[in-house]
N, C-alpha and C positions, 0 to 999 in steps of 0.2 A: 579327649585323652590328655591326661598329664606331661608337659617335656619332660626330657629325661634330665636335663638341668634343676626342674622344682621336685623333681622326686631325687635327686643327689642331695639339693641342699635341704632338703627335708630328712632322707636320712644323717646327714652329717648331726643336724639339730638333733634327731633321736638321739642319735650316740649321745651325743653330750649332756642329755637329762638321766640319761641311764647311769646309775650311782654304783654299779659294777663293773665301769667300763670305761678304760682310759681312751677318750676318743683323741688327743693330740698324738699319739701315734699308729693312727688308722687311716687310712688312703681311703676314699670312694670314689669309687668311676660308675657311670651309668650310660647303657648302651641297647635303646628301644628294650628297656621293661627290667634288664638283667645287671643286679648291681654287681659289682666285684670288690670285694674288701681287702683289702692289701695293707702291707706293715706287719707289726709286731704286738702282741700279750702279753701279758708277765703271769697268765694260768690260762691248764684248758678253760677253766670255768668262764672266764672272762672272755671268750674265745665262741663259747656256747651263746653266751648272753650280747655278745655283738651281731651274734647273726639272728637270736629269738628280737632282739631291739629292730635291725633292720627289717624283721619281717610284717611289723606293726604298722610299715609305709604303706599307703596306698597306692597302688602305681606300678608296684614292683613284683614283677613273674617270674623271677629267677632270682638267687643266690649263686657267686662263685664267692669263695672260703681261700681264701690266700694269704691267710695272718698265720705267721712261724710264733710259734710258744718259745718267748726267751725267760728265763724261769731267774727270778735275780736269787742269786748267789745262797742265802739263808732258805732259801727254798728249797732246791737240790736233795733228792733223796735216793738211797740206793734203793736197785730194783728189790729188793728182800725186803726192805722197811715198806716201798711202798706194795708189795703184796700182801704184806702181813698186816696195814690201814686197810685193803679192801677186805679182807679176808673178815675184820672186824665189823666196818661199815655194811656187810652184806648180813653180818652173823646182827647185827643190832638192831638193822632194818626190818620192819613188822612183817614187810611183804615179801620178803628173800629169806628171813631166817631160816626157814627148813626148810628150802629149796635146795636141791645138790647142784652150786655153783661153782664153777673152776676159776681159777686166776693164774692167768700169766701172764708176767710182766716185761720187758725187752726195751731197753733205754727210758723207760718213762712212757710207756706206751703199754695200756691195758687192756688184753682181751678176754672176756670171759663166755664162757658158755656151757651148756649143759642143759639140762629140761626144768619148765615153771610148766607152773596150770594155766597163768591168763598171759593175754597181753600185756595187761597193767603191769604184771610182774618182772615181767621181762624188760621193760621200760623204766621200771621202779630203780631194778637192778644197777642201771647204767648210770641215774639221777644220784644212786648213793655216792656213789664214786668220783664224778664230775668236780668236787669243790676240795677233792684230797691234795696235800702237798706233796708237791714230785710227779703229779700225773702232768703228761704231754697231748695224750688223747686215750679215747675208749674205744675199741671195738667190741660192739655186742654181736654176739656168735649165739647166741640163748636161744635154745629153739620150744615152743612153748606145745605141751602136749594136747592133741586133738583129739578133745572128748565127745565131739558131737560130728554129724556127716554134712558135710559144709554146702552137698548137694542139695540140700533140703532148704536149707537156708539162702537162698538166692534170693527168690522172694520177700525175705522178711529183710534182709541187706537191703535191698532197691528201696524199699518201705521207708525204713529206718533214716537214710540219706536223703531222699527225699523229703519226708519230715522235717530232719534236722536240719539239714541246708539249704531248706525250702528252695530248693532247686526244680526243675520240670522231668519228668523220665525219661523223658526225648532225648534229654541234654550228657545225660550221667550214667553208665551202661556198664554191668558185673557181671561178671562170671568167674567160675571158681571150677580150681581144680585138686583134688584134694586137700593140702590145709591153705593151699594160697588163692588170694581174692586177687584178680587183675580189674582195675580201674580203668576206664575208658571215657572217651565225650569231651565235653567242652564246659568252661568256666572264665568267669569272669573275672575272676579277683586269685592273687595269690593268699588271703587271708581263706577265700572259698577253696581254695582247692585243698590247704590242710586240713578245716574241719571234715570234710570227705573224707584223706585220708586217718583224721583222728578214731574219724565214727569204724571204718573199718578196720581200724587197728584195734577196736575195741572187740569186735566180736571174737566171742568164745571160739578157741582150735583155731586161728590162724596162728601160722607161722609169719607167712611172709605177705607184703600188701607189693604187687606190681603196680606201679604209676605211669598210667599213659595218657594222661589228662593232657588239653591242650586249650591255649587260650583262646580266646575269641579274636 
């Protein structure tokens, strides 16, 4: 098992190859598996992309998110400008454009929702908006419409996960309750435990993925 010392200064090193990411103003502390990122951003984006960097470490079972979005000065947008960016960003976006998405904005702070057909879209959604100026964070509220009986589909879930994360069955355990999949078992790696949750965010009619994964 890796200390928590070579997986700190492993991430501190991520940061700083990472070319969207100011890492002299990022704190990392590492505490048996779970890092905590503390300091300051100058975008959500940057914000996103310190914790997708940190999660490339090996070692690491946890994220806490503790970076304040300080937005410098020429950045600063009103909440009307920057609803009127997503409102475009969503409308130019291949995978949002006819989707009925709402926006609203509260100091710099985006939430949207309303109903898409996939997961992808719903995801898509939030990806458009992430790199806008004036944004502080997104909350996605998009609930994605359930066209298939997610009852049926247990099986082909457990299949698909296992395949794909050539995990054991023994290990990795679903069950579903109308559009939401709850995750269950054990995993090894924090890099394992998102494509699990990627694979189930992919299937068709969820809304929501429960994560009760736990490490080894």
């Amino acid at each position: 098992m890796r200390s928590d010392q070579t997986i700190q200064e492993n991430i501190i090193e991520e940061l700083k190859w990472e070319p969207s990411v100011n890492a002299t103003d990022i704190g990392v502390q590492v505490s048996e598996g779970v890092a905590t990122l503390s300091g300051h951003v100058k975008s959500y984006a940057e914000k996103i992309h310190s914790e997708i960097a940190t999660k490339r470490v090996k070692g690491v079972r946890a994220i806490a998110i503790e970076l304040k979005v300080e937005l410098p000065f020429e950045h600063h947008k009103s909440d009307a400008e920057i609803a009127k960016a997503c409102l475009t960003a969503l409308h130019w976006n291949i995978n949002t454009s006819n989707q009925p998405i709402d926006v609203k904005v509260e100091n710099g702070i985006v939430t949207i929702s309303g109903d898409v057909d996939s997961p992808y879209q719903r995801e898509s959604a939030k990806v458009a908006l992430i790199h806008l100026l004036g944004v502080k964070g997104v909350f996605n509220q998009i609930k994605v419409n359930s066209k298939v009986d997610l009852t049926l589909l247990h099986n082909e879930i457990e299949d698909i996960l296992i395949k794909q994360a050539k995990l054991n069955s023994k290990r990795v355990f679903v069950s579903t309750n109308e559009k939401t999949i709850t995750l269950s078992g054990h995993v090894h790696s924090w890099s394992e435990r998102q494509l699990i949750l990627n694979v189930a965010w992919a299937t068709p009619g969820v809304n929501d993925v429960i994560d009760e994964l736990t490490f080894y």
